[in-house]
MINU-284112 format. One record per residue (C-alpha): y, x negated, z negated. Coordinates in steps of 0.5 Angstrom, whole numbers, plus 2048, in hexadecimal, padded with zeros to 3 digits. Layout:
REM residues N
YXZ/...
END
This chain:
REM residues 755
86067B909/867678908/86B67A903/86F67E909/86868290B/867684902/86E686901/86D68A908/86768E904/86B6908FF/870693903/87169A907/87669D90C/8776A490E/8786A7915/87F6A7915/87F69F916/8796A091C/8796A791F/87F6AB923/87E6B1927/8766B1925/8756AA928/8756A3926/87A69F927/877698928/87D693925/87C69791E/87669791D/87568F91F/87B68E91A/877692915/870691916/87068A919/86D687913/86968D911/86969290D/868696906/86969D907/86B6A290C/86F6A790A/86E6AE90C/86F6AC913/86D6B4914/8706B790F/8776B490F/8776B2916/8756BA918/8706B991C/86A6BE91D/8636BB91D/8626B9923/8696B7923/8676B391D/8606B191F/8636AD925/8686AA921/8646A891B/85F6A5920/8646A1924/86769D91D/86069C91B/85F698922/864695922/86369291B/85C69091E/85E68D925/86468A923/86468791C/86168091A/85C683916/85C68A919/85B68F913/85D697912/86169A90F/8606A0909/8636A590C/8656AA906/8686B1906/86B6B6900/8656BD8FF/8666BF8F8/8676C68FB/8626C5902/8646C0907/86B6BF907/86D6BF90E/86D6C2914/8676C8915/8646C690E/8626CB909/8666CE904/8626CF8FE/8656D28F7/8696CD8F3/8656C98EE/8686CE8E9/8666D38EC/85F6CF8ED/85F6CE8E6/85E6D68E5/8586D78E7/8566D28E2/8506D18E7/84F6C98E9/84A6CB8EE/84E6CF8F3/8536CA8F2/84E6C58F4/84D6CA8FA/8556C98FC/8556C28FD/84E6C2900/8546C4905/85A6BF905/8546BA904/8526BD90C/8596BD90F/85C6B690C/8556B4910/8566B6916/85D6B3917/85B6AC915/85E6AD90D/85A6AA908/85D6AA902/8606B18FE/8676B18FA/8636B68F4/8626B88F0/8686BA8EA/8646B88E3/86B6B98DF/86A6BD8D9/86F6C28DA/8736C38D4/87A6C48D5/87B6CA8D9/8836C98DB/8806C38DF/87F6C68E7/8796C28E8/8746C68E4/8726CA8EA/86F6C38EC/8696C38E5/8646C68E2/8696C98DC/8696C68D5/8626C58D2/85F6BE8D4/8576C08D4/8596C68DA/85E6C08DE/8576BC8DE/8526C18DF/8566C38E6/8586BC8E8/8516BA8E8/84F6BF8EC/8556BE8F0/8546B78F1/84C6B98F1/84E6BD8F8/8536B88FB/84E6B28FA/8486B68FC/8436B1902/8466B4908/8416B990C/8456BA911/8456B4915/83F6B2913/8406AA910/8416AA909/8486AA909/84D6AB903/8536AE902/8576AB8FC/85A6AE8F7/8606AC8F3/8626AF8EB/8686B08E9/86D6AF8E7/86B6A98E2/86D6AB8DC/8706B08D8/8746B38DF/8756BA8DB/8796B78D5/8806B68D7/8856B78D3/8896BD8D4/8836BF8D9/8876BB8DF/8836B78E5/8826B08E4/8866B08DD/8846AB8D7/87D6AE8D2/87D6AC8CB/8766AE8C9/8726AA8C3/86B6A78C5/8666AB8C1/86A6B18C6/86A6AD8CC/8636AB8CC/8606B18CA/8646B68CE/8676B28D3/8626AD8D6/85C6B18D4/85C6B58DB/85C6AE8DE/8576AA8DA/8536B18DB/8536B18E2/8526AA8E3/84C6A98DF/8496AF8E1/84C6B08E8/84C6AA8EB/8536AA8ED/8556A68F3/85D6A48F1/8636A58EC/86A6A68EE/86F6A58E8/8736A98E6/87C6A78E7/87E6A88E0/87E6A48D9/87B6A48D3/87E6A28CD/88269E8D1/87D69A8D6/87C69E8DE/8756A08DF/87769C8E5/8776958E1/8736978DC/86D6918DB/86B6958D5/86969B8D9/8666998E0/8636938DD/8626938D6/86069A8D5/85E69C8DC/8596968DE/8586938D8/8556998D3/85469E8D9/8516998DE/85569C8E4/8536978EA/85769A8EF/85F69A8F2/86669C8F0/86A69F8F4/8716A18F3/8746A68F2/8796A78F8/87F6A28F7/87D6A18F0/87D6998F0/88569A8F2/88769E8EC/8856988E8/88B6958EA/88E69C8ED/88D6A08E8/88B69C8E1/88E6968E1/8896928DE/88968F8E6/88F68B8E8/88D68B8F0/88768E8F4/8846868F3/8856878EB/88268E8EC/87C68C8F1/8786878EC/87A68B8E6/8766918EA/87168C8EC/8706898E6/86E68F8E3/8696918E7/86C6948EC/8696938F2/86B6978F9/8736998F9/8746A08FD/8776A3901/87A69D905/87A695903/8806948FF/87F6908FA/87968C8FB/87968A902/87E683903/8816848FC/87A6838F9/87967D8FE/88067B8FB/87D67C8F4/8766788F6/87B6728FA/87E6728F3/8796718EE/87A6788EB/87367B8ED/86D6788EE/8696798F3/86367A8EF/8666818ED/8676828F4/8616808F6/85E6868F1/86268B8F4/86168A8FB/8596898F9/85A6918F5/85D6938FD/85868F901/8526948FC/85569A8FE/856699905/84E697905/84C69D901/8506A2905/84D6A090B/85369E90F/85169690F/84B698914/84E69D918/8546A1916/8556A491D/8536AC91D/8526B1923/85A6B5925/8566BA92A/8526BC923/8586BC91F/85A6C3920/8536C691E/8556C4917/8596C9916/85C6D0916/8556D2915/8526D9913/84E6D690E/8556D290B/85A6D990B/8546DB906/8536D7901/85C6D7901/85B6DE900/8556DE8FC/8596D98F8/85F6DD8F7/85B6E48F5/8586DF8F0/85F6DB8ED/8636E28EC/8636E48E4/8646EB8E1/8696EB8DC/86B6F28DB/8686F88DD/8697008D9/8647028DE/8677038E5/8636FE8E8/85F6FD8EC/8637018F1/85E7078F4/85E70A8FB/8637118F9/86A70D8FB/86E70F900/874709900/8747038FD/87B7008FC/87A6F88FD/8806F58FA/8826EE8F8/8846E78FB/87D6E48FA/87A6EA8FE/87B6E7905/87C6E0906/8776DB908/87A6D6904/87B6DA8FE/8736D98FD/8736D38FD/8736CD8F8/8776C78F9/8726C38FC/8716C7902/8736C5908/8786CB90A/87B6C9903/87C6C2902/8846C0902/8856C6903/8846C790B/8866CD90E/8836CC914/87B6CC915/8776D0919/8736D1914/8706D9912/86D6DC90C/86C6E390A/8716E5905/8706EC901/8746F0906/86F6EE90B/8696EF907/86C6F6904/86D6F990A/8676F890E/8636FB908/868701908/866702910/85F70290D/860706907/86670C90A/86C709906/872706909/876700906/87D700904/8806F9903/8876F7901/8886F08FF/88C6F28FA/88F6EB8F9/88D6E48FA/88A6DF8F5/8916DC8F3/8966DF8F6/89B6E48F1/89C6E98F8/89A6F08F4/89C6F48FA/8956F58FC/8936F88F4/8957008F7/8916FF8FC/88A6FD8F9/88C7028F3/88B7088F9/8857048FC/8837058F5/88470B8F3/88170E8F9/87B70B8F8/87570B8F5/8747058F2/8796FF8F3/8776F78F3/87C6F38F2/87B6EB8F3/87E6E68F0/87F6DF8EE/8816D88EF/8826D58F5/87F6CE8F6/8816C88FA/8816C08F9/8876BC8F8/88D6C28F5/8926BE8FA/89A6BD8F9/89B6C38FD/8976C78F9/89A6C58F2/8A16C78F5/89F6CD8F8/89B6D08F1/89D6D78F3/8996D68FA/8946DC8FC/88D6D78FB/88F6D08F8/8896CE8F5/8886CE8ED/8806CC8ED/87D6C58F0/87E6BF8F0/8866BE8EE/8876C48EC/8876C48E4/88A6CA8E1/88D6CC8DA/88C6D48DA/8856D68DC/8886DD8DD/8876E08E5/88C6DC8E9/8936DF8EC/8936E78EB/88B6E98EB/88B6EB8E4/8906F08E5/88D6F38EC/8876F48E7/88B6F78E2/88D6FD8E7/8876FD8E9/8856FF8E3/8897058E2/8877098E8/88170D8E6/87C7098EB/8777058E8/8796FD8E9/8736F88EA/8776F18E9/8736EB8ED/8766E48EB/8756E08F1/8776DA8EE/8756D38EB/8786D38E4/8776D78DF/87C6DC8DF/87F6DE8D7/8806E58D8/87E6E98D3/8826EF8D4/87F6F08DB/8786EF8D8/87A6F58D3/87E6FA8D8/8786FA8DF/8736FE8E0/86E6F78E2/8706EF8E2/86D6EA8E5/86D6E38E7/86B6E18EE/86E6DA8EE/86F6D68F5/8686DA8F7/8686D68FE/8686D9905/8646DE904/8686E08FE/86A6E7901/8636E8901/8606E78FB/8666EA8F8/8656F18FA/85E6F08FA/85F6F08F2/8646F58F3/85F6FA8F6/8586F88F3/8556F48F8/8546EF8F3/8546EF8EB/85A6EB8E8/8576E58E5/85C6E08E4/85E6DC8DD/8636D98DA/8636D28DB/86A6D18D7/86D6D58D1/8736D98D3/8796D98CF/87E6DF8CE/8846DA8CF/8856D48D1/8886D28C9/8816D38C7/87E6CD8CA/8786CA8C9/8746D08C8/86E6CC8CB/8686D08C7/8666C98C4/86C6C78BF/86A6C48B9/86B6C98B3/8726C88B1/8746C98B8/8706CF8B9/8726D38B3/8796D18B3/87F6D78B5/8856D78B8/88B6DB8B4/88A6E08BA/8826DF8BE/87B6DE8BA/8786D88BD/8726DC8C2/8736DC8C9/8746E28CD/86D6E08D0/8686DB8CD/8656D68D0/85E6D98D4/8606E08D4/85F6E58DA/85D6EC8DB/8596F08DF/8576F68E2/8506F68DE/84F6F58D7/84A6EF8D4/8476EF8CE/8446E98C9/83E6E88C4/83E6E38BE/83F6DC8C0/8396D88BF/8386D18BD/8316CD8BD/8336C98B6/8386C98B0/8386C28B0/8396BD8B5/8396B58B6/8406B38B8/83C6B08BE/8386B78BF/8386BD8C3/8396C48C1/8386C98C5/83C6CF8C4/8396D68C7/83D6DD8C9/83B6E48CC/83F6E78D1/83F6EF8D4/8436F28D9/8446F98D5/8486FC8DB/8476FE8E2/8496FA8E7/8476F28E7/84B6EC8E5/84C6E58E3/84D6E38DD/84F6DD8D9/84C6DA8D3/84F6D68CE/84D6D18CA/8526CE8C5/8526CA8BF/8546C98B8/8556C28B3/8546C78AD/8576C18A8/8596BA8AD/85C6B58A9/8626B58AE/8656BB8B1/8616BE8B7/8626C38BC/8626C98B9/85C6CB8BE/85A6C78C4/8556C98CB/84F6C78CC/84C6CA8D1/84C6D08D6/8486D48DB/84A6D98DE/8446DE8E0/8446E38E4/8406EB8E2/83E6F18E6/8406F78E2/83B6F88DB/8396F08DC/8386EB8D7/8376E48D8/8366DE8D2/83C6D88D3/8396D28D0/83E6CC8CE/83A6C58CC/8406C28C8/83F6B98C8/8426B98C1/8466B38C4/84A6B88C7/84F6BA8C0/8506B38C0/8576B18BE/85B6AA8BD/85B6A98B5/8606A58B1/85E69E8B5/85F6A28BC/8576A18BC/8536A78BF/84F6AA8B9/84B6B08B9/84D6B18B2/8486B58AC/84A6BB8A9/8496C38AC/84A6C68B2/84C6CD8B5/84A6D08BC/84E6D68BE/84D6DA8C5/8526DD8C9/8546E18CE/85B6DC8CD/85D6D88C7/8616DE8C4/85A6E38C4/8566E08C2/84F6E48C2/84A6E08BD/84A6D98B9/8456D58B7/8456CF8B2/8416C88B1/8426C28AE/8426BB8B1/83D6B78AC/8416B08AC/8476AC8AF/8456A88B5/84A6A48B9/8486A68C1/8466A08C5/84A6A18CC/8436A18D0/8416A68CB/8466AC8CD/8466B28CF/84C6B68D4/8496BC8D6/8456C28D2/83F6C38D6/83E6CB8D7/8386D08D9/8376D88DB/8316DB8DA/8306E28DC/82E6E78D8/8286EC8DB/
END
């Protein structure tokens, strides 16, 4: 290869460079192409194109790299799933933090099982998910993007996630894999004042053990393909450049052998944006030289500024030769370098299946959790009119998260359809004999309240009122947006849309309050990515709960909830705090920040980590374990009874926490360890066994060596971190310090039924 040919493989283009009226455009693609290539970028989802559309596409740009360059290699063709496929016809599935409800990784496993299908069938091989940061910080837009704040649920999830994506192919029949990609590494979560891209000061002992332990987890375990750095710096030093980071750490401790990939324009800010760079050659090697191997989405500061920078002795071709080697890798094992080519005519078979739309609302019914509820629900078959009422209720987009296709930049015009709460109401009100009174009420942002009167009629001549509320998501708040805040929709959750209240936007709140004083009970559904700090709501509404970003099939599985068809069964997977001020109120503080109050609020969450109601009740045994004393390189396995004592079935979420008794540095006052939801008929039991590798309460010591340290241990049971049900205490026998080959990530579980 020449020096031109290497530096070619570390580059991208996206579809604006080639594609223009859904055909390529032969001068682009020679003049970005010609030497070949690294990555596509989104070629379908950036250039909308629809699956056949794409296939075609994809397969003509892999042609001409084959046919026409000297050495004839493919591209990776990648696209952004973190809620489904992020293009035209994908899928769209609850947001991550919807997903992370469910607290259920095999179903997560199922949902991109079909991302995997349709990246395939339009030639894309690489995935831009999932989101490992550990979301702490609530004001920051992106947490809707995560797994929520504990990092031993981020893991277990993002195992599953790429578990599914990285699946061997059994559509296609040969072998092929798709790739996933973590990020954002690391520490994403963390900016200072809760704003995107802003700079994270963290200490190492909590960077390891909170931040990077999802990653070292899924990489060890899961066997995760690629890495994308995250844009900000820590303690001064951009992920982005950070040598420590993608190679110290990343390769040296873990042993990671695949690429990094930037995050999108992530190379540029070191010049543009952290000033550690002074040009884009500067910010090229800096990159480079750091570990970081594939610059997206476009080839800006690599390319000829890093072929300058070779000419000129500043990087050596060794350190490119390792790069381009680390892409050449990947290109073999997702199976493009053998045949990159796939069937347009089969494309479309891929999606809009039955199949699809029932595992979306399968996986919604699963997300919704129940946060209050004084009896009214579920809603019974004596109804003569419901009044739907809010601006979440029937908006397509309002359902989604903002990585969906419809959602991303903000788009106003897709042809895209989901089926929103009114759709979903008013066919069950058909079935039923109710009719269905909607009034928006107001819209997510907007200060008009000239609806208000309208609703408040809707209400009070109704049986029951839904009022669906929330945040509107979106990527990117623009200019416009920031000078127009009063604007009816302007996007205050997803990327780029930080916050400093965690209130409802715009005039929600007040809708809800004089819904309230009609005498119609009121259900309040949060259709929204962030957690929302009301207090007030939670105390005056009949019933609460939070449906997230559930999808295409969110108004489905929203009524089914309502109604019954399906028992409310998901959890917190973060605590929710009763103001903004109140932050961090994540359930795994160390003791002085736990216990320590505001002159005018106490220090717990208006809802803890884990929690979630139902409409049956479950009961727990007495916790169980098989020793009193363990090595710290043993086992112990913790054992519990748990019985549907009501009458309906359900699922529930069994929690296994524990507690350093006496650490020789502050520790979290309690920590997860493991989890396994269960499912029981009415007057069921059924035995959860946690086999616990004592590796698994390991913690960096005063040297920042990883220890299992001597001394005693509780494990406690619960149906949250708050409720706890029932502890256990052990001691550890010795300090040991945790060969890295030796560690456990991920605490095995088992059900037993009980005849």
């Amino acid at each position: 290869m020449t020096i031109e040919e290497k530096v070619a493989q570390l580059g991208s283009a996206n579809p604006s460079h080639f594609i223009e009226d859904e055909t390529l455009e032969r001068d682009g693609v020679e003049a970005q192409l010609r030497d070949g290539i690294g990555h596509l970028t989104r070629t379908a989802g950036e250039g909308d194109l629809d699956p056949k559309r794409a296939a075609l596409l994809t397969n003509q740009l892999q042609e001409y790299l084959i046919e026409e360059t000297r050495l004839g290699i493919p591209a990776i063709p990648h696209e952004e799933c973190l809620s489904g496929y992020m293009g035209p016809q994908g899928t769209v599935f609850p947001q991550m933090i919807g997903m992370a409800s469910t607290w259920s990784p095999q179903l997560l496993e199922s949902v991109t099982g079909v991302v995997r299908t349709q990246l395939q069938a339009i030639g894309a091989v690489h995935g831009l998910s999932p989101v490992l940061d550990v979301a702490r910080d609530l004001r920051w837009g992106r947490v809707e993007e995560t797994f929520g704040e504990d990092p031993q649920l981020v893991a277990a999830m993002a195992r599953a996630y790429v578990s599914g994506l990285q699946a061997t192919d059994t559509v296609r029949g040969d072998g092929r894999d798709v790739h996933a990609t973590l990020k954002h590494f690391a520490g994403h979560a963390m900016g200072e004042g809760g704003k995107n891209r802003s700079s994270v000061q963290l200490g190492e002992r909590e960077l390891r053990e909170v931040h990077l332990y999802p990653y070292e987890a899924v990489i060890r375990n899961g066997d995760a393909a690629s890495i994308m750095n995250a844009y900000h710096d820590i303690d001064g030093v951009p992920c982005a450049s950070s040598e420590w980071l993608l190679t110290d750490v990343l390769r040296g401790e873990w042993g990671f052998e695949g690429p990094v990939i930037s995050d999108y324009g992530s190379v540029a800010l070191l010049d543009g944006e952290h000033g550690v760079a002074a040009n884009k050659r500067e910010a090229g090697v800096a990159a480079l030289e750091a570990g970081l191997d594939v610059e997206l989405p476009n080839t800006d500061c690599y390319g000829d500024p890093l072929l300058e920078a070779f000419e000129a002795g500043e990087v050596s071709e060794a350190t490119i030769d390792t790069a381009v080697g680390r892409v050449l890798r990947a290109k073999i094992e997702t199976g493009v370098l053998d045949d990159p080519f796939v069937d347009p005519e089969a494309a479309p078979q891929a999606f809009n299946t039955d199949e699809q739309a029932r595992l979306a609302q399968k996986a919604a019914r699963k997300s919704i959790t129940l946060l209050e509820n004084d009896g009214l629900l579920p809603l019974g078959g004596d109804l003569d009119t419901v009044a739907l009422l809010g601006p979440k209720a029937d908006d397509d987009q309002e359902l989604l998260g903002d990585y969906a296709y419809p959602a991303h930049f903000n788009q106003e015009e897709t042809d895209f359809e989901a089926t929103t709460p009114r759709d979903a109401l008013e066919t069950r009100g058909i079935d039923a004999g109710f009719a269905v009174e909607y009034v928006e009420g107001c819209t997510t942002s907007g200060p008009s309240t000239e609806q208000f009167e309208m609703a408040a009629e809707a209400a009070t001549d109704a049986d029951v009122a839904i009022a669906c509320v929330g945040a509107r998501s979106a990527v990117d708040l623009s200019d416009d947006d920031l000078a127009h805040r009063n604007q009816s929709m302007i996007p205050t959750s997803g990327e780029g849309s930080d916050v400093t209240d965690l209130g409802l936007p715009g005039v929600q709140a007040d809708l809800l309050d004089r819904l309230t004083e009609t005498e119609t009970p009121v259900i309040v559904v949060l259709v929204s990515g962030k957690p929302h700090a009301i207090p007030e709501i939670a105390e005056t509404v009949s019933s609460l709960l939070h449906a997230w970003l559930p999808g295409e099939e969110g108004g489905n599985g929203i009524v089914d909830v309502l109604f019954g068809d399906h028992n409310p069964s998901g959890h917190l997977p973060l605590s929710i705090p009763k103001s903004v001020g109140q932050q961090p109120v994540y359930y795994s503080r160390k003791p002085n920040s736990a216990n320590e109050e505001h002159v005018y609020d106490d220090g717990e969450p208006l809802y803890p980590f884990g929690y979630g109601l139902s409409y049956t009740d479950f009961e727990y045994g007495d916790l169980e374990l098989d020793a009193e004393t363990v090595a710290p390189m043993g086992t112990l396995t913790a054992t519990i009874t748990v019985t549907n004592a009501g009458d309906v079935a359900g699922d529930d979420v069994v929690q296994l926490y524990q507690h350093a008794e006496n650490p020789n540095q502050a520790r979290p006052v309690q920590e997860l360890l493991g989890f396994e939801r269960v499912h029981l008929e009415p007057g069921e039991s059924k035995r959860v066994s946690f086999e616990i590798d004592m590796t698994r309460l390991a913690y960096h010591d005063l040297a920042m060596s990883l220890v299992v340290e001597e001394g005693p241990y509780e494990l406690r049971v619960g149906t949250s971190a708050a409720d706890i049900v029932d502890t256990a205490a052990f001691d550890v026998t010795d300090t040991k310090a945790v060969p890295r080959s030796a560690r456990s990530y991920l605490t095995q579980t088992s059900i037993e039924p009980i005849s």
